[in-house]
DRENDO-1510 file (C-alpha; in Angstrom, 1 decimal, always signed):
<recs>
REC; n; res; u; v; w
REC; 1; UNK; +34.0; +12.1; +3.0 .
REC; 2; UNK; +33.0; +10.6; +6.1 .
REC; 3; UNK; +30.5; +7.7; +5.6 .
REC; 4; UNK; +28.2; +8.6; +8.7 .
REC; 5; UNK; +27.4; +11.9; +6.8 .
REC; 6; UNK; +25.7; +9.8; +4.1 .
REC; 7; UNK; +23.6; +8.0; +6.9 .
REC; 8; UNK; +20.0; +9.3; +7.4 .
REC; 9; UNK; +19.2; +11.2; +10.7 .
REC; 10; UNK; +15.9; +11.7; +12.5 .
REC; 11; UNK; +14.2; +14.6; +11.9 .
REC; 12; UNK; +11.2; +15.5; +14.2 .
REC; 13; UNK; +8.2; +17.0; +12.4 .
REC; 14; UNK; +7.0; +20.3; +13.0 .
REC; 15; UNK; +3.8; +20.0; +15.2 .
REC; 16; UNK; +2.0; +21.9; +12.7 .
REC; 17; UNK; +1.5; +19.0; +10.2 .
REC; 18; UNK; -1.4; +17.3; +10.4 .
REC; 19; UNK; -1.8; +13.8; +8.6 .
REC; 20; UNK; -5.0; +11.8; +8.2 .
REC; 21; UNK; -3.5; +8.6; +9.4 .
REC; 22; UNK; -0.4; +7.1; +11.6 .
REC; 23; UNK; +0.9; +5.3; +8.4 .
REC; 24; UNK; +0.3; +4.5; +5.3 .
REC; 25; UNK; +0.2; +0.6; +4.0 .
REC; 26; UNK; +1.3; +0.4; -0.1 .
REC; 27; UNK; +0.9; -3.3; -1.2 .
REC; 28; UNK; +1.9; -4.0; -5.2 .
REC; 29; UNK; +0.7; -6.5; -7.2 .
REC; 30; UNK; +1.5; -8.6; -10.1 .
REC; 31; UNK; -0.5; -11.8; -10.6 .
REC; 32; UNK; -1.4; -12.5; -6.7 .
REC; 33; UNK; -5.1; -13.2; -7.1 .
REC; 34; UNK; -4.6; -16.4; -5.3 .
REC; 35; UNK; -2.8; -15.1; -2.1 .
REC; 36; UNK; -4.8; -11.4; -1.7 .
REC; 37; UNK; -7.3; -13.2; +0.8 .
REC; 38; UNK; -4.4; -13.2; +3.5 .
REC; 39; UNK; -3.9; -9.5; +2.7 .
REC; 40; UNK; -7.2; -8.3; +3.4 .
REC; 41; UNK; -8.3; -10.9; +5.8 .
REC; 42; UNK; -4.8; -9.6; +8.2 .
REC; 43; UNK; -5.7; -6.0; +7.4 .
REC; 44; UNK; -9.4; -6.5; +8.9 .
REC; 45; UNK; -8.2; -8.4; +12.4 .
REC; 46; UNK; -5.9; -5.1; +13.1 .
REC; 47; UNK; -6.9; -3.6; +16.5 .
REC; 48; UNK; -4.9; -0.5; +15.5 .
REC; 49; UNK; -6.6; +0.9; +12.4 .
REC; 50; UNK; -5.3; +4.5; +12.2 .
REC; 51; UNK; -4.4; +3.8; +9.1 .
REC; 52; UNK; -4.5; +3.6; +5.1 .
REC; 53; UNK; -3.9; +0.9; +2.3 .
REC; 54; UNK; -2.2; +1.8; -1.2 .
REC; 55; UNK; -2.7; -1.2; -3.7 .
REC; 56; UNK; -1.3; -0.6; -6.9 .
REC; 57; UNK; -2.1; -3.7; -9.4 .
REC; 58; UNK; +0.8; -3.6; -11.8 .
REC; 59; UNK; -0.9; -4.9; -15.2 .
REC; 60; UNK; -1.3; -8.4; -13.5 .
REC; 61; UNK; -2.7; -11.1; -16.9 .
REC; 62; UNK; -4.4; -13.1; -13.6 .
REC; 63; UNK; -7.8; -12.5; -11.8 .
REC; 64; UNK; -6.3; -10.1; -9.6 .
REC; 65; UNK; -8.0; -7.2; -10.5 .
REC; 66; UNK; -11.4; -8.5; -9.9 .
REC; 67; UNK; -10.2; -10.0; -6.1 .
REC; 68; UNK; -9.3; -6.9; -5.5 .
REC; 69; UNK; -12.8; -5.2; -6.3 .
REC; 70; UNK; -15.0; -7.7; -4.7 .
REC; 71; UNK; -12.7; -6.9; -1.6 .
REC; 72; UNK; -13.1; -3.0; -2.0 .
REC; 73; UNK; -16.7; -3.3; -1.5 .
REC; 74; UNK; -16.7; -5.0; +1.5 .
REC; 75; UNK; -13.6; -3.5; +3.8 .
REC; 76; UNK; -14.3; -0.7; +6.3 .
REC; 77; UNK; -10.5; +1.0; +6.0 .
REC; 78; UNK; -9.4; +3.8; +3.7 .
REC; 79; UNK; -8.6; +2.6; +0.6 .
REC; 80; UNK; -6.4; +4.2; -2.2 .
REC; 81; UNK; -6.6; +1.6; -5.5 .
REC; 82; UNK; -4.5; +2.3; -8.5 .
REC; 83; UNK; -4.7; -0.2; -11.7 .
REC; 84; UNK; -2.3; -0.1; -14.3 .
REC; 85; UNK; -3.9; -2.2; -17.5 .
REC; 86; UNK; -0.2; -1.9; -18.6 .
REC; 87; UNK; +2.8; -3.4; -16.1 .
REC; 88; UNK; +5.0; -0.8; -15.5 .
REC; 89; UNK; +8.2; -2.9; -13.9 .
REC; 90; UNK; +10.4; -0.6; -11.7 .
REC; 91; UNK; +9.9; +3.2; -11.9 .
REC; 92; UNK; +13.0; +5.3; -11.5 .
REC; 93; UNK; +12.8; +8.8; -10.3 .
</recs>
């Protein structure tokens, strides 16, 4: 077996899919309450905002959860937040 055939490739996609937005931004977290500020203050001063923000808060024991709702109320992009009261670690599929 040649090892360029286990390489990825380019695919165009068909021009019949439509998607919401460009791209999609996932952020975890897991006790980051103190550096989330830099997240969402970056996300705001984007010029380009064709797209959407994951945040999944992996059972974090800090504050983080509650930074993260004071910020959902005041942001004007699409948001997608997921809170696990229990972490998870790394899923495999």
């Amino acid at each position: 077996m040649e090892l360029k055939s286990l390489l990825p490739t380019y695919q165009p996609i068909e021009s019949e899919l439509i998607f919401d937005f460009k791209f999609t931004i996932f952020i975890p977290i897991y006790n980051r309450a103190d550096t989330l500020h830099r997240v969402f203050e970056s996300l705001e001063k984007q010029t380009f905002k064709d797209f959407e923000v994951i945040i999944i808060n992996d059972g974090s024991k800090d504050n983080s959860h509650d930074v993260v709702e004071s910020y959902l109320k005041k942001i004007k992009f699409k948001t997608t937040y997921i809170n696990n009261k229990q972490n998870k670690h790394k899923m495999f599929v």
